[in-house]
N, C-alpha and C positions, 0 to 999 in steps of 0.2 A: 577369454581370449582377447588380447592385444591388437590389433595392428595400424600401422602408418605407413603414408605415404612422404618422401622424402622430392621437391621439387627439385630436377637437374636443369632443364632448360624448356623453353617452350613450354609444348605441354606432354613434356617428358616428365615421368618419377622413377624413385625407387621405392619399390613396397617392402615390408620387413613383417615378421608378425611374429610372437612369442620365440619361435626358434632362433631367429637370427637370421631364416634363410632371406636372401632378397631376390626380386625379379623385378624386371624393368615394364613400365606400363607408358603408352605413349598412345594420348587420342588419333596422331597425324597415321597416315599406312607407312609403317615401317617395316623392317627385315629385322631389327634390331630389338622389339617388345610386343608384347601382346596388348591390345585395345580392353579395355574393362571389360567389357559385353564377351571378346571373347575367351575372358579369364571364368565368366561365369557361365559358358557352354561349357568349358575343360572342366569345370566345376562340377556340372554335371555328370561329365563321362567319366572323369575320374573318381569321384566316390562312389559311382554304381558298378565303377570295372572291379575297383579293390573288394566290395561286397561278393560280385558274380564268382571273380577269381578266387576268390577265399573260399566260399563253397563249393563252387568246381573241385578243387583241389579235396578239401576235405572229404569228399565222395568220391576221392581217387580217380576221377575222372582222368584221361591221358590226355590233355588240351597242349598242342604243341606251339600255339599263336593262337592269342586273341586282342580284341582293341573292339572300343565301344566310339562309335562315330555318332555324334550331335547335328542336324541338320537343322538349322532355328532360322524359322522365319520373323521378320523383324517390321512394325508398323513404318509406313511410309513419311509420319510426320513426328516430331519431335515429342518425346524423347524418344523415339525411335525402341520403343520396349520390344521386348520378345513376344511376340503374338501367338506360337504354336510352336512346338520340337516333337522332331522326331528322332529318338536312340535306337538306336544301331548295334546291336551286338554282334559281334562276329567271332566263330571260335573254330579252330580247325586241332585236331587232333584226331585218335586211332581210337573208331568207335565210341564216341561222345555220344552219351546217352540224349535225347531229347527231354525226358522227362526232367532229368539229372539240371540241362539249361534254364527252364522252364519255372523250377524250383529253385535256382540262385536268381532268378529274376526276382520274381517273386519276392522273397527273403529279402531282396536289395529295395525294393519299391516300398512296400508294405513296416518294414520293421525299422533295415539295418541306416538305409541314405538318410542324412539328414538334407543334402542339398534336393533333392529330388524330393523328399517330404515340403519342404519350403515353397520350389516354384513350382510344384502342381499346384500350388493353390493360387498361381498368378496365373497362369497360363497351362492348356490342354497339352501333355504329353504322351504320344505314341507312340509304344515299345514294338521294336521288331527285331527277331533273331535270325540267322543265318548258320549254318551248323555243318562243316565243311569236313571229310576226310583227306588227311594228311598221306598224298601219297607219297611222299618223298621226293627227293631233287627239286623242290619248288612247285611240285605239281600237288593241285585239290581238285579236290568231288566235291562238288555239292551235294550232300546227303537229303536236308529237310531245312525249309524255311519257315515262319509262324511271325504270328501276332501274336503279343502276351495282351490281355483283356483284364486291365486292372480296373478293380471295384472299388469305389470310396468307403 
């Protein structure tokens, strides 16, 4: 794998990497680009949602909305690391099995993430799931909530 950062201004870039795709990274708080840090919380929740959801799916699972939320606590002195996270599963669908969620965690932590392979080993991560039935017009149940209890 490839990638670069391309400096715009300040401490604006453009990042590229094998694809071609670009995105904009900016240290200052902007509306306009994501800060490094938190390209690598998305990092996180994005390659453990496309594992989760791939398996969901594959177990026919009827998941109608989900989205994996990264909560990361950051040290108070420079370089300001990530200290601890905690992900967020959340899945609403018609009758989603628990064990069904539980087991694409799993598969995602254990096997399939590589980014989540990587910073458990910088930092303590705790998995927690949320498991919502989809009653329609907008409206959810909350069915069952859990901790996944991953093992090194």
């Amino acid at each position: 794998m490839e990638a670069k950062v391309i400096w715009q201004n300040g401490l604006a870039f453009t990042g590229i990497a094998n694809k071609g795709y670009q995105i904009q990274l900016d240290s200052n708080p902007s509306d306009n680009a994501a800060s490094p840090m938190e390209l690598v919380a998305m990092a996180i929740a994005g390659c453990t949602a496309m594992d989760v959801i791939s398996v969901l799916e594959k177990k026919r699972e009827a998941v109608t909305s989900f989205e994996v939320k990264v909560h990361a606590n950051r040290a108070a002195d420079y370089p300001k690391v990530f200290t601890k996270a905690d992900v967020e599963y959340i899945v609403v669908g018609h009758d989603v099995q628990e064990e069904a969620v539980i087991r694409a965690i799993e598969l995602s932590v254990t096997k399939y993430c590589p980014v989540h392979a990587m910073m458990e080993k910088v930092f303590p991560i705790d998995l927690h799931y949320s498991i919502y039935e989809d009653e329609g017009s907008g409206k959810q149940r909350l069915v069952k909530q859990g901790i996944y209890q991953h093992t090194h």
